[in-house]
Backbone as ProteinMPNN parsed JSONL, in Angstrom:
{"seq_chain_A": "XXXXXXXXXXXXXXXXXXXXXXXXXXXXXXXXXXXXXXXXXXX", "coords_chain_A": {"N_chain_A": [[17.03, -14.451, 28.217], [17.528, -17.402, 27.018], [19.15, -19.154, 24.16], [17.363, -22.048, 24.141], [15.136, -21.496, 24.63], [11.522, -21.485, 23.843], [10.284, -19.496, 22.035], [8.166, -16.455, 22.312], [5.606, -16.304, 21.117], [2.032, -16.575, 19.984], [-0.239, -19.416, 19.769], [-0.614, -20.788, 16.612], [-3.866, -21.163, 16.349], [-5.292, -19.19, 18.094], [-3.696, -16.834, 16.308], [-5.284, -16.533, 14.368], [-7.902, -16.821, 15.49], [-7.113, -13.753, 16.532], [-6.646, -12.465, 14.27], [-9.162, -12.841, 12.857], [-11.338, -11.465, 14.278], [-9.679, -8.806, 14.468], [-10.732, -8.097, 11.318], [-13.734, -8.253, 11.971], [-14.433, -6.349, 13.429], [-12.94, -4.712, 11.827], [-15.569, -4.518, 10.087], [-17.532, -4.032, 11.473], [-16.809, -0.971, 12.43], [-16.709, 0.212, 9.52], [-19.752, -0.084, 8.909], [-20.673, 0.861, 11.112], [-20.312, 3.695, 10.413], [-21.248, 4.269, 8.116], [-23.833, 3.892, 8.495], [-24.358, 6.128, 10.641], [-23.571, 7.953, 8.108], [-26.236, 7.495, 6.311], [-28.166, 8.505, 8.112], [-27.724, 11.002, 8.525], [-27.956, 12.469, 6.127], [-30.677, 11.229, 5.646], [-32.113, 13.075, 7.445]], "CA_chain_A": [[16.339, -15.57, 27.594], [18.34, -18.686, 26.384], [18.52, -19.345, 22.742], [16.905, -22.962, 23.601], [13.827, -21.226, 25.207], [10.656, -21.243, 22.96], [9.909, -18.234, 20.789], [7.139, -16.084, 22.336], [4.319, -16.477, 19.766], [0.901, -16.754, 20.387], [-0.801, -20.591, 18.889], [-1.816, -20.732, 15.103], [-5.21, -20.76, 16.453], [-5.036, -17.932, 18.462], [-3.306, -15.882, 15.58], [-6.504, -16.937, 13.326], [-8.335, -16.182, 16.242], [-7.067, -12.6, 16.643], [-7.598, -11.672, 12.809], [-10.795, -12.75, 12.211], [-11.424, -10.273, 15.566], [-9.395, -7.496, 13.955], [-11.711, -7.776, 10.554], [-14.774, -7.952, 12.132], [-14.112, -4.959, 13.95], [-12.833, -2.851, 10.855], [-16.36, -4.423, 9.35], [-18.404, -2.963, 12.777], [-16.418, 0.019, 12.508], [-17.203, 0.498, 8.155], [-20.585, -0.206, 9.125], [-21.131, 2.472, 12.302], [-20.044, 5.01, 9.772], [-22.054, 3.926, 7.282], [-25.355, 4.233, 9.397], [-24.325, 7.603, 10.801], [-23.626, 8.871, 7.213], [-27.447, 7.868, 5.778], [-29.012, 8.984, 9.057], [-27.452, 12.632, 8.377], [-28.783, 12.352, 4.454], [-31.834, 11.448, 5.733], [-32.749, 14.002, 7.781]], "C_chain_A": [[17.367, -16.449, 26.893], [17.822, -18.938, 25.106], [17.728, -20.823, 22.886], [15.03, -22.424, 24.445], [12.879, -21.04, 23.886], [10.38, -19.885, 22.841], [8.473, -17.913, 21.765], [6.161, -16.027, 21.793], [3.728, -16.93, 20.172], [0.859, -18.27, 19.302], [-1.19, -20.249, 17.201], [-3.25, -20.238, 15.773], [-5.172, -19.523, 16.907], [-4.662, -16.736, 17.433], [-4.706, -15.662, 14.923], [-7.559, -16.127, 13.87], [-8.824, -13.871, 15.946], [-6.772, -11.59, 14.735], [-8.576, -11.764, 12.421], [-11.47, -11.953, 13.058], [-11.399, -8.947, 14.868], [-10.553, -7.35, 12.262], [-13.12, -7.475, 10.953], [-15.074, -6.412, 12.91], [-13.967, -3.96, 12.562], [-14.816, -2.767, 9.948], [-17.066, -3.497, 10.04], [-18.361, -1.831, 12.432], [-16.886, 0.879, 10.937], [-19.212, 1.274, 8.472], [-21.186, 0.938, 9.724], [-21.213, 3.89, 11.027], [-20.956, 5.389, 8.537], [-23.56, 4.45, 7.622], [-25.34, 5.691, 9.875], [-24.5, 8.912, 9.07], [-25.03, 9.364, 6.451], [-28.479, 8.342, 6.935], [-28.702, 10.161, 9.112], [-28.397, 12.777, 7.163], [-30.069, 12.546, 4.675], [-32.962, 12.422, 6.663], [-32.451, 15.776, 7.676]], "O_chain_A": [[18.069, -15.858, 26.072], [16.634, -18.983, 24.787], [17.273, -21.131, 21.785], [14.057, -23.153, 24.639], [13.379, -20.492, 22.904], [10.269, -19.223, 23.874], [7.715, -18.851, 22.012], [5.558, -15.17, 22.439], [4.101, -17.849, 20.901], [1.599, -18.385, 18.325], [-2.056, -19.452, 16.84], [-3.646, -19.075, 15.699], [-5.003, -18.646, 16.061], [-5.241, -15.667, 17.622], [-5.202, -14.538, 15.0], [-8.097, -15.165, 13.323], [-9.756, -13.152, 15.584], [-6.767, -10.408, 14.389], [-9.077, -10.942, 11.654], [-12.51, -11.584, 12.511], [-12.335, -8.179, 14.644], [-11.177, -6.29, 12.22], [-13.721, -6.559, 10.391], [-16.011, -5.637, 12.718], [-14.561, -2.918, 12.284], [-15.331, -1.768, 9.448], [-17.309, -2.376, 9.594], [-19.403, -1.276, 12.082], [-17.351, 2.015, 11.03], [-19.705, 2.394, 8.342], [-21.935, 1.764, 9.203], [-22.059, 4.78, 10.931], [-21.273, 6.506, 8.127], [-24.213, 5.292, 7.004], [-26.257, 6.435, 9.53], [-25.088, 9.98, 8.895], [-25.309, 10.499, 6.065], [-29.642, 8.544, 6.587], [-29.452, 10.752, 9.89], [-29.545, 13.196, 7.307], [-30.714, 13.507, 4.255], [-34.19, 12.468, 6.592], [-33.288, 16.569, 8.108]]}, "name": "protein", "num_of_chains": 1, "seq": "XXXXXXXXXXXXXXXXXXXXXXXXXXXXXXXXXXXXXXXXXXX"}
C-alpha cells in the first residue's frame, strides 16, 4: 500500500451507523435476560 493511498476507514456515517447497532444489541441482549430471569421467578 502506498503512503498516498487513502486510509481504510469506514465513513463517519457508517461508524455512527455501526454503534448505534452495537448498543441496541447490548440493549436486546440486557433485555432477553431480563425476561428469562422474571419468567423463572415467576414460575
Amino acid at each position: 500500500m502506498l503512503w498516498s493511498d487513502p486510509r481504510d476507514e469506514p465513513p463517519e456515517e457508517m461508524r455512527k451507523a455501526q454503534a448505534m447497532m452495537r448498543r441496541a444489541m447490548l440493549i436486546v441482549a440486557l433485555g432477553a435476560a431480563l425476561v428469562m430471569l422474571v419468567a423463572t421467578w415467576r414460575s
